[in-house]
Backbone and ligand atoms as CSV (ligand in chain L), in Angstrom:
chain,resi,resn,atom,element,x,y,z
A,1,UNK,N,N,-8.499,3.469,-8.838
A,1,UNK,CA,C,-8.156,2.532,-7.765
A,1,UNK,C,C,-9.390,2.276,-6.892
A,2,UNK,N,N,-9.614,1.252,-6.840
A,2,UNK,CA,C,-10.746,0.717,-5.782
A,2,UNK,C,C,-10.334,0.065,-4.859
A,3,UNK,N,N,-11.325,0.691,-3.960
A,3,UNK,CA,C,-10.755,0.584,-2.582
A,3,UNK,C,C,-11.630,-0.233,-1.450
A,4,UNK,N,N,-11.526,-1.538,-0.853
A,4,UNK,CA,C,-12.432,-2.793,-0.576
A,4,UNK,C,C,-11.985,-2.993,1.066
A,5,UNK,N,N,-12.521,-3.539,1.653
A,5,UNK,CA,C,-12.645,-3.476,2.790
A,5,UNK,C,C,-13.118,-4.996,3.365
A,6,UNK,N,N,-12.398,-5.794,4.184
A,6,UNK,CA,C,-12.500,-7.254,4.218
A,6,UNK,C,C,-12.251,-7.816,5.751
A,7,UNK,N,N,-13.123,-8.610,6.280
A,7,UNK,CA,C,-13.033,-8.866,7.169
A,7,UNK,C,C,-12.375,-10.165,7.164
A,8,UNK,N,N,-10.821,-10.753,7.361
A,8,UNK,CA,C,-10.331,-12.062,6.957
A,8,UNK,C,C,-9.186,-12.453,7.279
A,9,UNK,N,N,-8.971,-13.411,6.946
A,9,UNK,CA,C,-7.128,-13.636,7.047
A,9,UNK,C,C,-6.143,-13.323,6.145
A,10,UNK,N,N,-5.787,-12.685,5.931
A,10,UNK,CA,C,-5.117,-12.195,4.716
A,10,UNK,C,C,-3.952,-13.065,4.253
A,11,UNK,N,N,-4.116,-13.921,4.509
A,11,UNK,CA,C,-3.131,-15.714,4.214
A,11,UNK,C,C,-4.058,-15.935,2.971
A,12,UNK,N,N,-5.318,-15.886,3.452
A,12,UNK,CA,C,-5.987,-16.646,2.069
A,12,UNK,C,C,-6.492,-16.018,0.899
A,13,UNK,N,N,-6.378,-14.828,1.167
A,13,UNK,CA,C,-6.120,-13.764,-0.423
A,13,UNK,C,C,-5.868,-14.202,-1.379
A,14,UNK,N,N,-6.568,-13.815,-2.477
A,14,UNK,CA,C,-6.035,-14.481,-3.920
A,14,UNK,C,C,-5.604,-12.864,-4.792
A,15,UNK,N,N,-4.789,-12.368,-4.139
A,15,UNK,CA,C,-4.679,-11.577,-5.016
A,15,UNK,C,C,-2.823,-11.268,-5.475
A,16,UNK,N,N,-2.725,-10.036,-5.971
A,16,UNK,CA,C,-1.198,-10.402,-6.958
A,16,UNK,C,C,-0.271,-9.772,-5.522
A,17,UNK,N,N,-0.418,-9.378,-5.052
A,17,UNK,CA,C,0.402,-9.245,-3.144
A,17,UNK,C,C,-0.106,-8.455,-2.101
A,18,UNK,N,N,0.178,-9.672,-1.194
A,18,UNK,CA,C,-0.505,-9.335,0.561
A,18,UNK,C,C,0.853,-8.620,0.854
A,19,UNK,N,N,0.563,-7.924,1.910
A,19,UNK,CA,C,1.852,-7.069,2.914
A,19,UNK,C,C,1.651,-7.716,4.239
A,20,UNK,N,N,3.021,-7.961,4.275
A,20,UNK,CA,C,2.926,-8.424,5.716
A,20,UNK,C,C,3.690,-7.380,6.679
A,21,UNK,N,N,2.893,-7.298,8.052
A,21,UNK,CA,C,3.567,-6.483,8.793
A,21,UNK,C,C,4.840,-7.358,9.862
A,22,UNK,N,N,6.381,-6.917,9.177
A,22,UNK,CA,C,7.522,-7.648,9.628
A,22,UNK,C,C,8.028,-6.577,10.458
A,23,UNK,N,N,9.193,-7.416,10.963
A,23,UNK,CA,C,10.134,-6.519,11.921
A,23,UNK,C,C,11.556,-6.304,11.105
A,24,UNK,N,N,12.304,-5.426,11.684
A,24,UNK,CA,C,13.515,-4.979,10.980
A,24,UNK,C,C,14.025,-6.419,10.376
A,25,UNK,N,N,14.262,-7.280,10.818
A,25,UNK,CA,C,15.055,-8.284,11.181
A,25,UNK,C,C,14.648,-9.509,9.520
A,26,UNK,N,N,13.450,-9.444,9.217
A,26,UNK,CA,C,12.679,-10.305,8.392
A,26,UNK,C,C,13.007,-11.481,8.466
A,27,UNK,N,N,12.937,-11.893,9.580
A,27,UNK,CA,C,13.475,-13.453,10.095
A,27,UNK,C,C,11.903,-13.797,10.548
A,28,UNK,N,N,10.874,-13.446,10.483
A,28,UNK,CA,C,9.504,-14.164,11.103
A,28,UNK,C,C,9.310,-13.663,12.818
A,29,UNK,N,N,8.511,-13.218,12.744
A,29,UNK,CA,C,7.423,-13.072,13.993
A,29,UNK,C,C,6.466,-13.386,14.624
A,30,UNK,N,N,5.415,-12.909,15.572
A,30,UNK,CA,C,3.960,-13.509,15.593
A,30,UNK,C,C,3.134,-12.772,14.959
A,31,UNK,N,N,1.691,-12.525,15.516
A,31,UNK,CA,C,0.832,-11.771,14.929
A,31,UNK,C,C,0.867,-12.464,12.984
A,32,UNK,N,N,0.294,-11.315,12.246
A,32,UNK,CA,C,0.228,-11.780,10.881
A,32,UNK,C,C,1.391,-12.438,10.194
A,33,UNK,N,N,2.743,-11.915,10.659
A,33,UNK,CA,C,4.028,-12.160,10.004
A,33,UNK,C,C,4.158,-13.664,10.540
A,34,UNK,N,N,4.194,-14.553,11.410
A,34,UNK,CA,C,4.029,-15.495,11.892
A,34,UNK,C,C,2.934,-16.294,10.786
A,35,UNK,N,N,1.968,-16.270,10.803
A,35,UNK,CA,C,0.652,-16.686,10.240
A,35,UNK,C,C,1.396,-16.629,8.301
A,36,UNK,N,N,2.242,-15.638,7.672
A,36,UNK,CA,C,2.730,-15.269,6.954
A,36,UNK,C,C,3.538,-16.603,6.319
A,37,UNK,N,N,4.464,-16.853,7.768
A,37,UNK,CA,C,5.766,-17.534,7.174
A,37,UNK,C,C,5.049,-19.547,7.286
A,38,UNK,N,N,4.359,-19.086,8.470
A,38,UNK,CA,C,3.888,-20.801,8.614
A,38,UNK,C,C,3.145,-21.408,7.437
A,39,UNK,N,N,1.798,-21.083,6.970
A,39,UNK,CA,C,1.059,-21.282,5.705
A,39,UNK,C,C,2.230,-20.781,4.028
A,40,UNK,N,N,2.986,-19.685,4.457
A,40,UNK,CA,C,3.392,-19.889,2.517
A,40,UNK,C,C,4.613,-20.399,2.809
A,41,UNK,N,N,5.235,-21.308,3.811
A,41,UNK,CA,C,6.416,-22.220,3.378
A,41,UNK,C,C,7.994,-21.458,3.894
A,42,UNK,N,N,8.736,-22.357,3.582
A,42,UNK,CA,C,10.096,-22.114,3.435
A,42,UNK,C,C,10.743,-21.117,2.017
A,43,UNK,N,N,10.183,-20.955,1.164
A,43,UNK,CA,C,10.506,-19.952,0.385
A,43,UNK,C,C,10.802,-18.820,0.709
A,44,UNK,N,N,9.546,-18.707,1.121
A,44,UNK,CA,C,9.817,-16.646,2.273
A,44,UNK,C,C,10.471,-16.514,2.872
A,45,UNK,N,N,11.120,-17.612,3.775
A,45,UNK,CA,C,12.392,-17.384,4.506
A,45,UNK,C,C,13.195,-16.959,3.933
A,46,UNK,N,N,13.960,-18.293,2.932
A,46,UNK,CA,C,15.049,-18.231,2.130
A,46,UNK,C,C,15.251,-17.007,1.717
A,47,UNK,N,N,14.077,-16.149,1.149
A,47,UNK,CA,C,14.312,-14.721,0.018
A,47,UNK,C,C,14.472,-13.643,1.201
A,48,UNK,N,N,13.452,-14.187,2.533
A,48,UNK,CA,C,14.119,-13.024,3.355
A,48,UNK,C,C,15.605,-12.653,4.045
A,49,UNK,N,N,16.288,-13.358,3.811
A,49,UNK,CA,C,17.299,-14.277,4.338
A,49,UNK,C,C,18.550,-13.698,3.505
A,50,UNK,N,N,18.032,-14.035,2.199
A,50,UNK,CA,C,18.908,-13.448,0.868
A,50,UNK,C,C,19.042,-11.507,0.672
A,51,UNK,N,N,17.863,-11.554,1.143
A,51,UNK,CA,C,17.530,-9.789,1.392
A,51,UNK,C,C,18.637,-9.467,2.468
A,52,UNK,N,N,17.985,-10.197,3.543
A,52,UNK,CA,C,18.879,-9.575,4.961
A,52,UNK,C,C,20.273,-9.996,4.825
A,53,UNK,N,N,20.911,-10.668,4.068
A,53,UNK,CA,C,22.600,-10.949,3.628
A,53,UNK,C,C,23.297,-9.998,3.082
A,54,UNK,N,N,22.266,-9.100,1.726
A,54,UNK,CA,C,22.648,-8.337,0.697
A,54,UNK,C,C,22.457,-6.931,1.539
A,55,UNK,N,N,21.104,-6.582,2.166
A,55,UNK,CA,C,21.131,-5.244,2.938
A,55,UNK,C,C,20.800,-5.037,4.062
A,56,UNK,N,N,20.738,-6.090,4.909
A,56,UNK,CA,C,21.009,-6.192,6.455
A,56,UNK,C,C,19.421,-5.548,6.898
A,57,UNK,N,N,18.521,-6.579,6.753
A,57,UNK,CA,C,17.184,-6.223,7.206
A,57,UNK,C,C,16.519,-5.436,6.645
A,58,UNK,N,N,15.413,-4.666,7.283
A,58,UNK,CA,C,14.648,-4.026,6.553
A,58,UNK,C,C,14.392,-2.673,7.628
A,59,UNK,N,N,14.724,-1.459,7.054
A,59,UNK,CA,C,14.302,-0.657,8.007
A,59,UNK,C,C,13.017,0.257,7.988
A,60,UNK,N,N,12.397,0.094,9.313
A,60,UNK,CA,C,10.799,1.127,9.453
A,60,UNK,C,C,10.271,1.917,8.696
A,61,UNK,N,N,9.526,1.872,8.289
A,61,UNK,CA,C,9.007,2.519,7.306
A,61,UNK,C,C,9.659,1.872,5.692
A,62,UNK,N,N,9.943,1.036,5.612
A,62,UNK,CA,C,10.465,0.562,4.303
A,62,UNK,C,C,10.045,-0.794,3.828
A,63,UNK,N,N,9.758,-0.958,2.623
A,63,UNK,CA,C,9.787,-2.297,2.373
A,63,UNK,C,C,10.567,-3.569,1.736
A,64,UNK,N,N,10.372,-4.575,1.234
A,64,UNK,CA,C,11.217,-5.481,0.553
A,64,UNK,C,C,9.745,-6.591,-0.327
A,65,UNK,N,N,10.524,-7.447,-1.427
A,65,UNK,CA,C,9.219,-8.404,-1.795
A,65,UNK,C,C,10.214,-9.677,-2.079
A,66,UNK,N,N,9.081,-10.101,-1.837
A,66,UNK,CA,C,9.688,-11.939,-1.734
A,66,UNK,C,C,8.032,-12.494,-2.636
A,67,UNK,N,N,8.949,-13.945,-3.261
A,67,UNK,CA,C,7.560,-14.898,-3.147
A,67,UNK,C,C,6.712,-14.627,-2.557
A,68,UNK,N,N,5.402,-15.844,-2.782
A,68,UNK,CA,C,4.652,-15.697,-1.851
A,68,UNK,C,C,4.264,-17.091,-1.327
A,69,UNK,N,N,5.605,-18.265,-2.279
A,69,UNK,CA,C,5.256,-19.340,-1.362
A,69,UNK,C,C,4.010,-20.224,-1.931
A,70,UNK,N,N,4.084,-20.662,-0.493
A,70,UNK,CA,C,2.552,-21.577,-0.979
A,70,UNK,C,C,1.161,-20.442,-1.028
A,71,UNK,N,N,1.314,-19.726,-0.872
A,71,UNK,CA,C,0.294,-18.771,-0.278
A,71,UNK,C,C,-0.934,-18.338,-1.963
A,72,UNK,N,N,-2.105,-18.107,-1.597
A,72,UNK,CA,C,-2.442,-18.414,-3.217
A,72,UNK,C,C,-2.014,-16.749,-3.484
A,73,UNK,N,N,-1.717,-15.700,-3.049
A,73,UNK,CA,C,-1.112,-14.294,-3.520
A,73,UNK,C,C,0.243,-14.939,-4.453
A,74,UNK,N,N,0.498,-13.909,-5.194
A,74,UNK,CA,C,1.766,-14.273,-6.057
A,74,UNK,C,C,2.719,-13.695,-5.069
A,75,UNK,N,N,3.030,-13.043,-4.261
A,75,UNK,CA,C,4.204,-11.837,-3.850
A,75,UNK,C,C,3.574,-11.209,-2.562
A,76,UNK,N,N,4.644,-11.700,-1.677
A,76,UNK,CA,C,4.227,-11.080,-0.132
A,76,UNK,C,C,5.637,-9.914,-0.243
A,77,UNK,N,N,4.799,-8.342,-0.301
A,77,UNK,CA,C,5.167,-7.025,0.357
A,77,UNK,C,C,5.543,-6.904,1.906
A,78,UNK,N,N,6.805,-6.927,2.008
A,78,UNK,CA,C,7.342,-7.279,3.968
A,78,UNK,C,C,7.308,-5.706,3.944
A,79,UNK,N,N,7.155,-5.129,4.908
A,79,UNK,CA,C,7.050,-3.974,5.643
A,79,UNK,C,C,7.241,-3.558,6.600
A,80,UNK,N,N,7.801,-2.782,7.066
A,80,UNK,CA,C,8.546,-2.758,8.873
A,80,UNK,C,C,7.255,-1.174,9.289
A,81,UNK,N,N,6.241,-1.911,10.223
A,81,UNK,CA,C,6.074,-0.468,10.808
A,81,UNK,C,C,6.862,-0.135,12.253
A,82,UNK,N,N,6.187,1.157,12.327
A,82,UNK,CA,C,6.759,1.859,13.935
A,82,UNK,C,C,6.336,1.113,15.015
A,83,UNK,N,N,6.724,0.700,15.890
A,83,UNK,CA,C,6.547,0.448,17.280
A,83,UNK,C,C,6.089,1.777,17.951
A,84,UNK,N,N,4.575,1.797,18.412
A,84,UNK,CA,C,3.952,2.953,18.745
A,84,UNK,C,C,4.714,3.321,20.557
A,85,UNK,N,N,6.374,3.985,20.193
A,85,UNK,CA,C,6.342,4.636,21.526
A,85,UNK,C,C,7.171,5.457,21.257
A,86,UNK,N,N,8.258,6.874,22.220
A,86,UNK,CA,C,8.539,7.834,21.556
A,86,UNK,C,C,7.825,9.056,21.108
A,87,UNK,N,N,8.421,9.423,19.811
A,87,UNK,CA,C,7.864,10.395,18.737
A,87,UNK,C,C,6.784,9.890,17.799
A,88,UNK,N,N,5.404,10.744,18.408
A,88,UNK,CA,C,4.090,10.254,18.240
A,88,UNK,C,C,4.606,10.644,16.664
A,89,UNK,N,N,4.453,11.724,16.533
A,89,UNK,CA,C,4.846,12.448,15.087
A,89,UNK,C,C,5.578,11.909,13.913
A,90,UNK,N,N,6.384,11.488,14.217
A,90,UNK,CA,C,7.469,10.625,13.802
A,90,UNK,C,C,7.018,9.035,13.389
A,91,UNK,N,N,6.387,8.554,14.487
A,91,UNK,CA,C,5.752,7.235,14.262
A,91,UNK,C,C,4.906,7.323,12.901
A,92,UNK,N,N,3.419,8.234,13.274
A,92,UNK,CA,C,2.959,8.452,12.371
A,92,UNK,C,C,3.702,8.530,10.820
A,93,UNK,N,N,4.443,9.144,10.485
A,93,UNK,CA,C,5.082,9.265,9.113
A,93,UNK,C,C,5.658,8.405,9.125
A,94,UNK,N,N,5.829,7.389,10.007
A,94,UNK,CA,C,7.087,5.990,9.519
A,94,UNK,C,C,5.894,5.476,9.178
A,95,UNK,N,N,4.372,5.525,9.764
A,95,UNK,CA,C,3.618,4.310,9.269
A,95,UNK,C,C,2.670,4.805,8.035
A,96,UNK,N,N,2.838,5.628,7.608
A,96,UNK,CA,C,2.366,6.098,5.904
A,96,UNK,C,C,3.405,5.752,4.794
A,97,UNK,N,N,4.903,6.069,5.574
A,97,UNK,CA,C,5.715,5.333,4.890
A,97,UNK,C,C,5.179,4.302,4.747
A,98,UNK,N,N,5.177,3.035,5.342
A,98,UNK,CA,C,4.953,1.904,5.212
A,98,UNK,C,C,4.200,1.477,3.918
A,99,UNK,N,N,2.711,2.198,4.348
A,99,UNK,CA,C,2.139,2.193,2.976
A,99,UNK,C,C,2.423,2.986,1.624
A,100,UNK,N,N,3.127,3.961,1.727
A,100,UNK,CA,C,3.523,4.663,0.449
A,100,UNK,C,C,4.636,3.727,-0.172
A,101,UNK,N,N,5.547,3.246,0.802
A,101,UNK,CA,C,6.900,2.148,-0.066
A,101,UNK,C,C,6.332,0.976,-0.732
A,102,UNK,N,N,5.010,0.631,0.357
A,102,UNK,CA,C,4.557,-0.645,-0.065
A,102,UNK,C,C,4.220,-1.029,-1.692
A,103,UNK,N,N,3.414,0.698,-1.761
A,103,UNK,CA,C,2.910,0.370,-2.924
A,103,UNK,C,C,3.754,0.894,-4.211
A,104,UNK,N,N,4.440,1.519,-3.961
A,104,UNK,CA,C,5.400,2.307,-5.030
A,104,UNK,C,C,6.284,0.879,-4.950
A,105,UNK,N,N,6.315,-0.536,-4.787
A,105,UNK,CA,C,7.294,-1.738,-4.649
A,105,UNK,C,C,6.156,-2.385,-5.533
A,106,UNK,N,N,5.131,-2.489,-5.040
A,106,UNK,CA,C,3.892,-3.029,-5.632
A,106,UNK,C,C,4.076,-2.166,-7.941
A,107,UNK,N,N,4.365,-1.079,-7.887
A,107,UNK,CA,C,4.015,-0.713,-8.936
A,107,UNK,C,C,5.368,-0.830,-9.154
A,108,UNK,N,N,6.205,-0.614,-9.249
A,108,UNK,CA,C,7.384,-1.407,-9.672
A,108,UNK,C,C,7.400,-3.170,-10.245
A,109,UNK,N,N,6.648,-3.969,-8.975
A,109,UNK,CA,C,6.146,-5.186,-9.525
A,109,UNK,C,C,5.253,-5.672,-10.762
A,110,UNK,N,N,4.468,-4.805,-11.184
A,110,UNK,CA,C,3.881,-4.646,-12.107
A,110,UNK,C,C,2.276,-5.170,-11.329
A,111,UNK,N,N,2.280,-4.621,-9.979
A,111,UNK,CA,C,1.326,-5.598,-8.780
A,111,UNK,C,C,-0.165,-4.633,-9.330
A,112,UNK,N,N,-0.650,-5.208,-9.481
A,112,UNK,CA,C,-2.735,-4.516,-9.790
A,112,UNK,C,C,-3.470,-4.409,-8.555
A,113,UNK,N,N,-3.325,-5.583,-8.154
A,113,UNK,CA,C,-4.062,-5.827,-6.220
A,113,UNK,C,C,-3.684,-6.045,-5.337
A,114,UNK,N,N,-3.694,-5.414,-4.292
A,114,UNK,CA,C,-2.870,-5.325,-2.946
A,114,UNK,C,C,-3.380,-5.169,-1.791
A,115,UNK,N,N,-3.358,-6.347,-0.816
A,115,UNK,CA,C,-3.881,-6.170,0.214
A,115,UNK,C,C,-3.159,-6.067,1.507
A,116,UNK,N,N,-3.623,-5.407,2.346
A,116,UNK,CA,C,-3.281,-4.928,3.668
A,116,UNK,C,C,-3.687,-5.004,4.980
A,117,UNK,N,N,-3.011,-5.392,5.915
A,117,UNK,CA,C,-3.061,-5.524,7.100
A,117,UNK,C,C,-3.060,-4.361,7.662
A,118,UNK,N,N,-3.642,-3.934,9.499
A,118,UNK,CA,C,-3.969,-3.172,9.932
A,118,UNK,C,C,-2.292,-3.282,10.739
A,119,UNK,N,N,-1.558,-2.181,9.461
A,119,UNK,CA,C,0.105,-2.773,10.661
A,119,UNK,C,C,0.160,-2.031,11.922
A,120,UNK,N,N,0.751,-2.527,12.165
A,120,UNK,CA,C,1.364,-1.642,14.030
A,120,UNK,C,C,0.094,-1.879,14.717
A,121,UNK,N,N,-0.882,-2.186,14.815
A,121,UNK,CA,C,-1.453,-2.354,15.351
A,121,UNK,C,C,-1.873,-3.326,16.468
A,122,UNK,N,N,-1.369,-4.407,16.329
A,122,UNK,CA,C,-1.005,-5.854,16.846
A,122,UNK,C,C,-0.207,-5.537,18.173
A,123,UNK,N,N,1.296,-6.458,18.223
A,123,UNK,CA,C,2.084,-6.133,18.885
A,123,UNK,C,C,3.037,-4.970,19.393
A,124,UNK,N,N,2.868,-4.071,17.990
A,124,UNK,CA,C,3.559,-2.906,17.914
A,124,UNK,C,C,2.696,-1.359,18.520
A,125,UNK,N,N,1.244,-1.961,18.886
A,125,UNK,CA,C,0.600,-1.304,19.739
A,125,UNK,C,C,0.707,0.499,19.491
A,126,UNK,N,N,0.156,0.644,17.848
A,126,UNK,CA,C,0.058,1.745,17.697
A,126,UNK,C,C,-1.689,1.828,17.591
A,127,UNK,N,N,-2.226,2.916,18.352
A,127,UNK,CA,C,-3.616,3.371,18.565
A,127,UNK,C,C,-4.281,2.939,17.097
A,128,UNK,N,N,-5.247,2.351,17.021
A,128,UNK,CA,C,-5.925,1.381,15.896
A,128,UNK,C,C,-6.666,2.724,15.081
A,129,UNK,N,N,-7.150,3.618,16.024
A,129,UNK,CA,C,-8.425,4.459,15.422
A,129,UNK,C,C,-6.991,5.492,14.426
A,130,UNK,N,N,-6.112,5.800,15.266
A,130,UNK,CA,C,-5.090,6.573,14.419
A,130,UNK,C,C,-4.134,6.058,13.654
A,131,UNK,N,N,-4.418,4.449,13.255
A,131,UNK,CA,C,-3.516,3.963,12.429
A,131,UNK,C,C,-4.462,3.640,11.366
A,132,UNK,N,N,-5.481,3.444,11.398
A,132,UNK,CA,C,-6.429,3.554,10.293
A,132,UNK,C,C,-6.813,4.907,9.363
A,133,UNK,N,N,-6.750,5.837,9.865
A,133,UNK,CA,C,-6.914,7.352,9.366
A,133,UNK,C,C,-5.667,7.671,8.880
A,134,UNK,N,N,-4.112,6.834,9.021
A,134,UNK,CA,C,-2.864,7.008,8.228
A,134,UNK,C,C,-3.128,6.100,7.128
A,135,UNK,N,N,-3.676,4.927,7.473
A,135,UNK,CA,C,-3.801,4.192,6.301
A,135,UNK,C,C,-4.583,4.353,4.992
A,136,UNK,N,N,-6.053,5.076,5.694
A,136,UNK,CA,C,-6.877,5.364,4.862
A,136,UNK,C,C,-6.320,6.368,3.640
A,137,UNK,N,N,-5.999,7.327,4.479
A,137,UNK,CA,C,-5.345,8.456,3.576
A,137,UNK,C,C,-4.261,8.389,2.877
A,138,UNK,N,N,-3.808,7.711,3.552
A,138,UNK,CA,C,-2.388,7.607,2.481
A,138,UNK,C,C,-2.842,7.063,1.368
A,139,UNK,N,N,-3.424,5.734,1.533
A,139,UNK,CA,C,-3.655,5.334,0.198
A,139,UNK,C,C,-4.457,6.308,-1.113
A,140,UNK,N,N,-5.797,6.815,-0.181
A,140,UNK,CA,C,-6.201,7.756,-1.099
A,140,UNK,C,C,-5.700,9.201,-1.778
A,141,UNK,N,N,-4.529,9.744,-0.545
A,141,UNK,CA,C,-3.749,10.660,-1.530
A,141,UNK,C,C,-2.109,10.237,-2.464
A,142,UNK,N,N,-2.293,8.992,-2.406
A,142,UNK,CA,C,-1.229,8.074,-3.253
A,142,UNK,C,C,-0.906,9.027,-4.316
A,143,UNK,N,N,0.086,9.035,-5.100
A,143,UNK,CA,C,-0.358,10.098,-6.311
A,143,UNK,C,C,-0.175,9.247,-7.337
A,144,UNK,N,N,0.152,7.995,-7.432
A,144,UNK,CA,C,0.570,7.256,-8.290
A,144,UNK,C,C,-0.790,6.280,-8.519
A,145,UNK,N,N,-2.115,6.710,-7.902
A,145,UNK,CA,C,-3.196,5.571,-7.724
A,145,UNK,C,C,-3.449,4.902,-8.883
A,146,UNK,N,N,-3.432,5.313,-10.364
A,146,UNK,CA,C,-4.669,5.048,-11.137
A,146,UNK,C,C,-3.255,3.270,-12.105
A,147,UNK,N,N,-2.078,3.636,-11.020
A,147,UNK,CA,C,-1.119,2.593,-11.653
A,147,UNK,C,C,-1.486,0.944,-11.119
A,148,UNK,N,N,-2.391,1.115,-9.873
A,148,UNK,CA,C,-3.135,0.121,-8.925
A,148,UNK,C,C,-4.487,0.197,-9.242
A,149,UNK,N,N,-5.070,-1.175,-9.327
A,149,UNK,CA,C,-6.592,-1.329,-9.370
A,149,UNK,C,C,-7.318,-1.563,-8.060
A,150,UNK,N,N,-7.053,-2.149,-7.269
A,150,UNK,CA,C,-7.513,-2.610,-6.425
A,150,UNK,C,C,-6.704,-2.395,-4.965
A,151,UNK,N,N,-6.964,-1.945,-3.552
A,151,UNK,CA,C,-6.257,-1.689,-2.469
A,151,UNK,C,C,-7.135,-2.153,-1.887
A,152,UNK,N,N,-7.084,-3.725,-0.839
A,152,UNK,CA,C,-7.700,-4.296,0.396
A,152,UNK,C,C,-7.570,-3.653,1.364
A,153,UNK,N,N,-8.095,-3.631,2.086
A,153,UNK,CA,C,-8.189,-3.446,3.581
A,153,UNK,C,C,-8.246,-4.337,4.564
A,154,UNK,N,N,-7.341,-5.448,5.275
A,154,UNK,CA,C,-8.086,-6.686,5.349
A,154,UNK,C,C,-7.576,-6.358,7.203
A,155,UNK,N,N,-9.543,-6.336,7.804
A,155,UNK,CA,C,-8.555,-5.988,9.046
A,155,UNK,C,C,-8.875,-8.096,9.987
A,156,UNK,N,N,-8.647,-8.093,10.862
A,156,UNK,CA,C,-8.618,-9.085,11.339
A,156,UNK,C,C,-9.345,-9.354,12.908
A,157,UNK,N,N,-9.519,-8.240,13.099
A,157,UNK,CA,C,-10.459,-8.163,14.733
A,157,UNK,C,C,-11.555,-7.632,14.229
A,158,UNK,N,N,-12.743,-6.836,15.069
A,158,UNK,CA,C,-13.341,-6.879,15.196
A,158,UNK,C,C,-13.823,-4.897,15.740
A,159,UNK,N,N,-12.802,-4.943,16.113
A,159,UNK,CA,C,-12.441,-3.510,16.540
A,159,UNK,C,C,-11.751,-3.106,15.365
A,160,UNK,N,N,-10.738,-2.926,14.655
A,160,UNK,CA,C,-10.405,-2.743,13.240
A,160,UNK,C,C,-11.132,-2.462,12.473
A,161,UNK,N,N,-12.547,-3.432,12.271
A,161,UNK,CA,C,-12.910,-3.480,11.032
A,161,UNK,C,C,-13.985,-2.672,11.578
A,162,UNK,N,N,-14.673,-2.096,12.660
A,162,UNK,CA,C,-15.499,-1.199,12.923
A,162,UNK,C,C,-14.933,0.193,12.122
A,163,UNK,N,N,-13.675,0.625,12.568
A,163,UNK,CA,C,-13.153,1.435,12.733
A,163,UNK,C,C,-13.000,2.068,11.202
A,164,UNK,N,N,-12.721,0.390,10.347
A,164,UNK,CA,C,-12.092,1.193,8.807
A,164,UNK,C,C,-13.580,1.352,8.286
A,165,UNK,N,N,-15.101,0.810,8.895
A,165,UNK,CA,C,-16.099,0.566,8.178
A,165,UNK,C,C,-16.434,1.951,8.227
A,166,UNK,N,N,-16.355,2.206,9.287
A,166,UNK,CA,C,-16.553,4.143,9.460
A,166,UNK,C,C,-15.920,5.044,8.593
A,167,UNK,N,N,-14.844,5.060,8.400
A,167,UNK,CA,C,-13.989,5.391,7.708
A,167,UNK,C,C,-14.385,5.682,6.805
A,168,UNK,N,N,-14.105,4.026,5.687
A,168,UNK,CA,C,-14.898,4.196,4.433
A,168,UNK,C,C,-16.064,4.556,4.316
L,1,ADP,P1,P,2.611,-5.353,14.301
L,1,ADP,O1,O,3.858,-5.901,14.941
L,1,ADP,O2,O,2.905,-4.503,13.080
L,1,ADP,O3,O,1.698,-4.711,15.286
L,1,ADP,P2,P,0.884,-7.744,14.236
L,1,ADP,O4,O,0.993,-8.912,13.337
L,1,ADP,O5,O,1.077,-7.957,15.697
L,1,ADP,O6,O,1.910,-6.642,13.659
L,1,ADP,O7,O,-0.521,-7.037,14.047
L,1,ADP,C1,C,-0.885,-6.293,12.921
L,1,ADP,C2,C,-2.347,-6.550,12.604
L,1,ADP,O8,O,-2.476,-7.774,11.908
L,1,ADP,C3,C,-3.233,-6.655,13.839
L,1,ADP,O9,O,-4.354,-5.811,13.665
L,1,ADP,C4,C,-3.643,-8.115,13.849
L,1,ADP,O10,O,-4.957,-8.280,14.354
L,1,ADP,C5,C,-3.597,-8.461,12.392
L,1,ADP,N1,N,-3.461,-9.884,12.032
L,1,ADP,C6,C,-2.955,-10.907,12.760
L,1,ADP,N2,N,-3.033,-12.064,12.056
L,1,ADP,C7,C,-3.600,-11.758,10.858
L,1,ADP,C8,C,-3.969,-12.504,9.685
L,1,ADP,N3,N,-3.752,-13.807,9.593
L,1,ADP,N4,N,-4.555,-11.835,8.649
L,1,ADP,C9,C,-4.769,-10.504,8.717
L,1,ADP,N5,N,-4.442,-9.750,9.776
L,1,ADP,C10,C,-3.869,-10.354,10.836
């Protein structure tokens, strides 16, 4: 599994699925999930829509896949992280969840490349430097890695992408 690091919009990805960071609800938000539903269309609704009919949203730490729309990715990965308040502890493991469901949905898909947003980080205002060191790791102690070729990193500020450059 190779592991890439991108400074971008993760709308314009060409790869086999972006994750978007959604809320329980998968009805559309701001931040990336917003940016998500406006550029790949009315499709993503519809399938989120069909999801939230059959199992009533999506809960934290979990994911769902839909189209991807107009979007040039084949398959947008929805993902619910933690809202950083509460149980620090707790948060944390909802947001490795995030990425462990993501991609165990991804290898189920038969998905090779997968890119990622810096979730909770946005509106959900979980500490950037400690949501990057869940992200990092999780992916790298994945145990299922060698079923994925490729894992993005796609952060979108400026502060993010310091943070994962260190990292990596
Ligand atoms: P959350 O509610 O999970 O915090 P946000 O969408 O508010 O989700 O923010 C998550 C991260 O996505 C933030 O770091 C934000 O800068 C980033 N982001 C926002 N728009 C985009 C985009 N178009 N492409 C990639 N990342 C984005």
């Amino acid at each position: 599994m190779i592991l890439e690091l991108l400074k971008a919009d993760i709308t314009e990805l060409n790869v086999d699925a972006i994750v978007n960071a959604a809320n329980t609800s998968l009805l559309g938000g701001g931040g990336v999930d917003g940016a998500i539903h406006r550029k790949g269309g009315k499709a993503i609704l519809e399938e989120c829509v069909q999801i939230r009919n059959k199992q009533g949203g999506c809960k934290t730490g979990e994911a769902v896949i839909t189209t991807a729309g107009n979007l040039p990715s084949k398959y947008v990965i929805h993902t619910v992280g933690p809202v950083w308040n509460g149980d620090k502890e707790e948060k944390s493991k909802l947001l490795a969840d995030c990425y462990k469901n993501s991609l165990n949905l991804a290898i189920q898909n038969g998905i090779k490349s997968i890119a990622f947003p810096n979730i909770s980080t946005g509106i959900y205002h979980f500490p950037k430097d400690k949501a990057a060191e869940i992200a990092v790791n999780t992916i790298k102690d994945f145990d299922k890695s060698e079923k994925i070729e490729k894992v993005i990193f796609v952060c979108f500020d400026d502060e993010n992408y310091k943070i994962y450059k260190k990292l990596l």
